[in-house]
C-alpha positions in Angstrom: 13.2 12.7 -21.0 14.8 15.9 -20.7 13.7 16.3 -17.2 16.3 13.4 -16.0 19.2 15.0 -17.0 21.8 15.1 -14.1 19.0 14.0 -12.0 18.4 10.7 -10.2 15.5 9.5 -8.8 15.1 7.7 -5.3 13.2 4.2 -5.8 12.3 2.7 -2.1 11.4 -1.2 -1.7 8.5 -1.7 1.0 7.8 -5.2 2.1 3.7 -3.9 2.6 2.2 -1.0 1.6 1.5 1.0 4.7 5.5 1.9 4.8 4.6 4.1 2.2 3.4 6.8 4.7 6.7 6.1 6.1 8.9 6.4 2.6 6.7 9.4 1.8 7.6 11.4 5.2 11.3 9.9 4.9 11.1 11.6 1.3 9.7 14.7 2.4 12.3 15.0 5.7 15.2 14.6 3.3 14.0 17.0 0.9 13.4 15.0 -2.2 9.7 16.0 -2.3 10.0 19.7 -1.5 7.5 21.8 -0.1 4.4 22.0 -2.6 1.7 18.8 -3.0 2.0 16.0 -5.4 0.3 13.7 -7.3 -0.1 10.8 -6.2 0.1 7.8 -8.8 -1.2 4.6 -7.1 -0.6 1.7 -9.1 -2.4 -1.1 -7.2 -4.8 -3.6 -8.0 -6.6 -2.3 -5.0 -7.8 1.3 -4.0 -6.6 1.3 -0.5 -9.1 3.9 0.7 -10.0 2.5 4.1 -10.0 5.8 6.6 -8.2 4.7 9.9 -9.1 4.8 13.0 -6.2 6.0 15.2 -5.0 5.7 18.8 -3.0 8.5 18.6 -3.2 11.3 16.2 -1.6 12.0 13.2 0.2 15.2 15.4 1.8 12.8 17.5 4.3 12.3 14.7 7.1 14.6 15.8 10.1 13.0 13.7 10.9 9.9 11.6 10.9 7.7 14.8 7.9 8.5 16.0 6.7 8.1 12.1 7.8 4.4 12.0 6.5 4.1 15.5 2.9 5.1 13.8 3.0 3.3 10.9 3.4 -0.1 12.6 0.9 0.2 15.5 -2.1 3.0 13.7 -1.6 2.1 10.4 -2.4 -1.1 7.8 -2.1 -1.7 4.0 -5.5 -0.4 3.5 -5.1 3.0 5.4 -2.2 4.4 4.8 -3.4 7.1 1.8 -5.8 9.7 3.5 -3.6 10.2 6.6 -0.9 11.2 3.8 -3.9 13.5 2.0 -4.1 14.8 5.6 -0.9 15.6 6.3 -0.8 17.7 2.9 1.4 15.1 0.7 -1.2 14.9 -1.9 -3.4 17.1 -3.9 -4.3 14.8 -6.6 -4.8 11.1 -6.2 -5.1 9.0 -9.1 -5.6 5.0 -9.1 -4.2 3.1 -11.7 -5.6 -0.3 -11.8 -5.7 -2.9 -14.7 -8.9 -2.8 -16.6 -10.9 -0.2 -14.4 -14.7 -0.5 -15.0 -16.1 2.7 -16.4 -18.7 2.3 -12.7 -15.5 3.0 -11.1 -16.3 6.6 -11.2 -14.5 9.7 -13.1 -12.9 12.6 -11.1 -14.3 14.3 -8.3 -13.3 16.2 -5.3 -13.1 14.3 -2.0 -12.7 16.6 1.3 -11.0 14.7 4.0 -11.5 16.2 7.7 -11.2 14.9 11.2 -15.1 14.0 12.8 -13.7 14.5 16.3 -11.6 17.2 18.3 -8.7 14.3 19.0 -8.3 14.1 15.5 -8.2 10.5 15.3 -11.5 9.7 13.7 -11.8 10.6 10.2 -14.7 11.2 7.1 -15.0 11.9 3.5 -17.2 14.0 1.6 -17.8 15.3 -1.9 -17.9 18.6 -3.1 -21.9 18.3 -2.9 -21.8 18.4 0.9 -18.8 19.9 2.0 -20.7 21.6 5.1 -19.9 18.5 7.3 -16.2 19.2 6.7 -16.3 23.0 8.0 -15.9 22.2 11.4 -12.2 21.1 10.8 -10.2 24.1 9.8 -7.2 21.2 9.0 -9.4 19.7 6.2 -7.7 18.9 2.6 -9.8 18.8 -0.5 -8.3 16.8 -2.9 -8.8 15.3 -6.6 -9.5 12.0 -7.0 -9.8 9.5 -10.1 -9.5 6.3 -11.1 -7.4 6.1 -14.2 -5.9 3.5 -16.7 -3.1 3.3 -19.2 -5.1 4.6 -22.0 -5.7 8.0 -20.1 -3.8 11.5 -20.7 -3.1 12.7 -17.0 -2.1 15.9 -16.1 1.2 16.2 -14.5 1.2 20.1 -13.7 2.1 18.5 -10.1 4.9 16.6 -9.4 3.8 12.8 -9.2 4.8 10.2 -6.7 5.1 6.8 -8.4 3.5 4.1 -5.6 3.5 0.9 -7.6 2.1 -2.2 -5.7 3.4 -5.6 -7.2 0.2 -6.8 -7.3 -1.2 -4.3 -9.9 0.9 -7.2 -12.2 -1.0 -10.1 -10.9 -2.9 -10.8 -8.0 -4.2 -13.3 -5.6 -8.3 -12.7 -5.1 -8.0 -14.3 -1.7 -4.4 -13.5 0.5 -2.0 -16.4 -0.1 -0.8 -16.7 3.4 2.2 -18.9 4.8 0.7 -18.9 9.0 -2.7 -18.9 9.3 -3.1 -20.3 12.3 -2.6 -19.1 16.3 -2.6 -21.3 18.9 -4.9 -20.7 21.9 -5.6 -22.7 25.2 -8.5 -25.3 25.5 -10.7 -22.3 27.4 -10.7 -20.1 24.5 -11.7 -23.5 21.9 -14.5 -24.6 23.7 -15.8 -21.2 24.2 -15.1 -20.2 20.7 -17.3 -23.1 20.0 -19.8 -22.6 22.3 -20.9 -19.2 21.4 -22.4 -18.9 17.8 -21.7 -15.1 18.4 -18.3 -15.4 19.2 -17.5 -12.1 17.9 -14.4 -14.0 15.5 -17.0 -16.3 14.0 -19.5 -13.1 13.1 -16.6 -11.0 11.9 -17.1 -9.6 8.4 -15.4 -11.6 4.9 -12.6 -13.1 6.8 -13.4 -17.0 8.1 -12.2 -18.2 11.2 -12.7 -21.9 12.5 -11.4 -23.8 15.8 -9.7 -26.8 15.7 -7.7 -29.3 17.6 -4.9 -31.7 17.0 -2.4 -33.6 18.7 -3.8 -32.4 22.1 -3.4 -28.8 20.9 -5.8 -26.1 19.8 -5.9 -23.5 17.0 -7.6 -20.3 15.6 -7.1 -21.2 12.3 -7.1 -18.0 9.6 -9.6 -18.2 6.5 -9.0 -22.3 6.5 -10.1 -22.6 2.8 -8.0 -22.3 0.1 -9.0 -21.1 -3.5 -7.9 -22.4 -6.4 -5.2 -20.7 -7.8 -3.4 -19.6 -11.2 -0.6 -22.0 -12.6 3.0 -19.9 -12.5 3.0 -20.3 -16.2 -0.4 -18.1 -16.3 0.8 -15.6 -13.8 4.0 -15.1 -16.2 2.1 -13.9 -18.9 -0.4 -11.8 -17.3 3.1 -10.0 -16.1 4.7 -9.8 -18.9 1.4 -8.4 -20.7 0.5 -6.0 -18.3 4.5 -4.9 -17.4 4.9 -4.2 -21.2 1.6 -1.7 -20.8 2.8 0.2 -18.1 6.3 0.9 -19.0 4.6 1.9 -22.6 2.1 3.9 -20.5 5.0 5.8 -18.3 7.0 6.5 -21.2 4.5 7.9 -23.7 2.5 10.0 -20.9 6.4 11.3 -20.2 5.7 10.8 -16.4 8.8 11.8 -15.1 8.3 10.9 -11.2 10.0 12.8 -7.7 9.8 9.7 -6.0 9.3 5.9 -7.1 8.0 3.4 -4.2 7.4 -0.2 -5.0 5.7 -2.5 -2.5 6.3 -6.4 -2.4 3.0 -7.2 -0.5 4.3 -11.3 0.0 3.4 -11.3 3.6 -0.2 -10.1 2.9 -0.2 -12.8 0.3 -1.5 -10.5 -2.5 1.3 -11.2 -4.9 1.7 -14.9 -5.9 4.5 -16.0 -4.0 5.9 -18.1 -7.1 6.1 -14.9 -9.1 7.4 -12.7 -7.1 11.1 -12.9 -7.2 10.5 -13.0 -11.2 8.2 -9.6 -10.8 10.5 -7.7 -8.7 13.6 -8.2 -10.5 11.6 -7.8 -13.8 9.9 -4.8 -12.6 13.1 -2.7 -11.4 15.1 -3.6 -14.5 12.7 -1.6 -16.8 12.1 0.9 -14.9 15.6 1.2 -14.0 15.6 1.1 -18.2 13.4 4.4 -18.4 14.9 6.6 -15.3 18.1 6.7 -13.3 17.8 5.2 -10.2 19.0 5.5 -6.6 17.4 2.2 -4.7 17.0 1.9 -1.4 15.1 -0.9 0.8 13.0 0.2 3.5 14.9 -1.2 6.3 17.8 1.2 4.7 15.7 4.5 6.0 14.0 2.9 8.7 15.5 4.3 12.6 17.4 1.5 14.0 15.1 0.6 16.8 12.4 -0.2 14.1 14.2 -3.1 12.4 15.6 -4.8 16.6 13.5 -7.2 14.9 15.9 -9.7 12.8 12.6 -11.3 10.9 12.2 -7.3 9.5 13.2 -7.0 5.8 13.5 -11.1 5.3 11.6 -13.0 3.1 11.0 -16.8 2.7 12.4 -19.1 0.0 15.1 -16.6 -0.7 12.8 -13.7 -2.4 15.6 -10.6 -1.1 16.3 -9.0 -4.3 19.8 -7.1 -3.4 19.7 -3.4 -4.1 22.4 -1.9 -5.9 23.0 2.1 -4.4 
């Protein structure tokens, strides 16, 4: 790839996925990204199209503090992509999952705009009923399409590569390591009490009240799906890592930026693949361009990682990054 010559590009591990708005404005502040909109290549086996709803506007954001500031209290790991749109990051947004049905949709344009005056309350609307979006002069219209490896994209636009390890195998149901919270004997019998205890009517997730050893506990989704050997994870990832480095290196997708996100605390990746993944995953693409990795507690301000529990990860997942 012609493009690469002399050139390297910046590849930033996130532990979840909405530190991508943050590695996307950390991008931008350093000048990787330039001034003009990109393309947004999400890799993911899930859209992550949720529209927030903020506290504080996306205008609060005056500097890369205040950025990692929002990203931890507005933000989640399914609303981090339209605030970007918003902010003018992204022209284009295509989502590359594995085996996308053909009722996933084809392109379209997707206007973004803010529903109140705060600008903290957002709405999407197609190009067949754009009038709602009028009211908001700041409103971005945007491409959208779900895409797989077997489809010619354009890349007049410079792409950002946003892979989520999960795109290579994923848990249906989060695979998480605390589930529970413990709460005081009050809070239990009223939990039980009320059939519409507003946790036990709460949509998809399950959430049950127990009590042992004179204790009591929220407990988190307290059933536990059966799962995929690691033997089985291995070869979906090897199957479908093989696909996307082919994919990357006959579409000649030559990226600015290159952010890969772990999601192990959200339990989406298998946690007995992961280490394997990772490693995996940043070899060949390290194979295809030349790299400059970074974690994301290397560009976060320092207040933002006080915390020493930021940037670990159990059973000794850290994969070091070599500068």
């Amino acid at each position: 790839m012609t493009a690469l010559e002399n050139k390297t590009i910046p590849l930033i591990v996130v532990e979840e996925h909405h530190e991508a708005f943050y590695a996307w404005s950390y991008a931008r502040a350093q000048g990787w990204l330039g001034n003009s909109a990109h393309t947004l290549l999400h890799v993911d086996a899930h859209a992550d199209s949720m529209l927030p709803r903020l506290r504080r506007p996306l205008h609060s954001i005056t500097d890369l503090a205040s950025c990692a500031d929002f990203v931890y209290h507005e933000l989640d790991i399914s609303t981090f992509i339209w605030p970007a749109v918003y902010r003018g990051l992204f022209c284009r947004v295509l989502w590359l999952k594995y085996g996308h049905r053909r009722s996933s949709g084809s392109w379209q344009a997707i206007t973004i705009y803010s529903k109140n005056s705060s600008k903290t309350e957002f709405g999407l609307t197609t190009a067949s009923s754009p009038e709602t979006a009028c009211r908001d002069r700041d409103a971005v219209t945007i491409e959208y399409s779900p895409v797989t490896t077997r489809d010619v994209i354009s890349t007049e636009h410079p792409i950002v590569l946003d892979i989520d390890l999960d795109y290579f195998c994923s848990n249906d149901y989060p695979d998480l390591v605390e589930r529970e919270i413990e709460i005081t004997q009050e809070a239990f019998h009223h939990f039980h009490a009320n059939p519409y205890h507003f946790l036990r009517i709460s949509p998809l997730d399950k959430i049950s009240a127990t009590c042992r050893n004179g204790k009591y506990f929220l407990v988190y989704n307290d059933y536990y799906p059966e799962r995929p050997s690691t033997a089985e994870n291995l070869q979906t990832i090897e199957t479908r890592l093989t696909d996307f480095i082919e994919y990357l290196r006959a579409r000649a997708i030559v990226p600015t930026l290159i952010v890969v996100c772990r999601s192990v605390h959200s339990g989406y990746t298998p946690r007995d693949s992961v280490a394997f993944l990772q490693e995996k995953l940043l070899h060949e693409l390290g194979s295809v361009y030349p790299l400059t990795r970074r974690k994301i507690t290397d560009i976060l301000p320092r207040h933002a990682t006080s915390k020493q529990n930021w940037g670990k990860e159990e059973d000794g997942l850290r994969i070091e990054m070599v500068g």
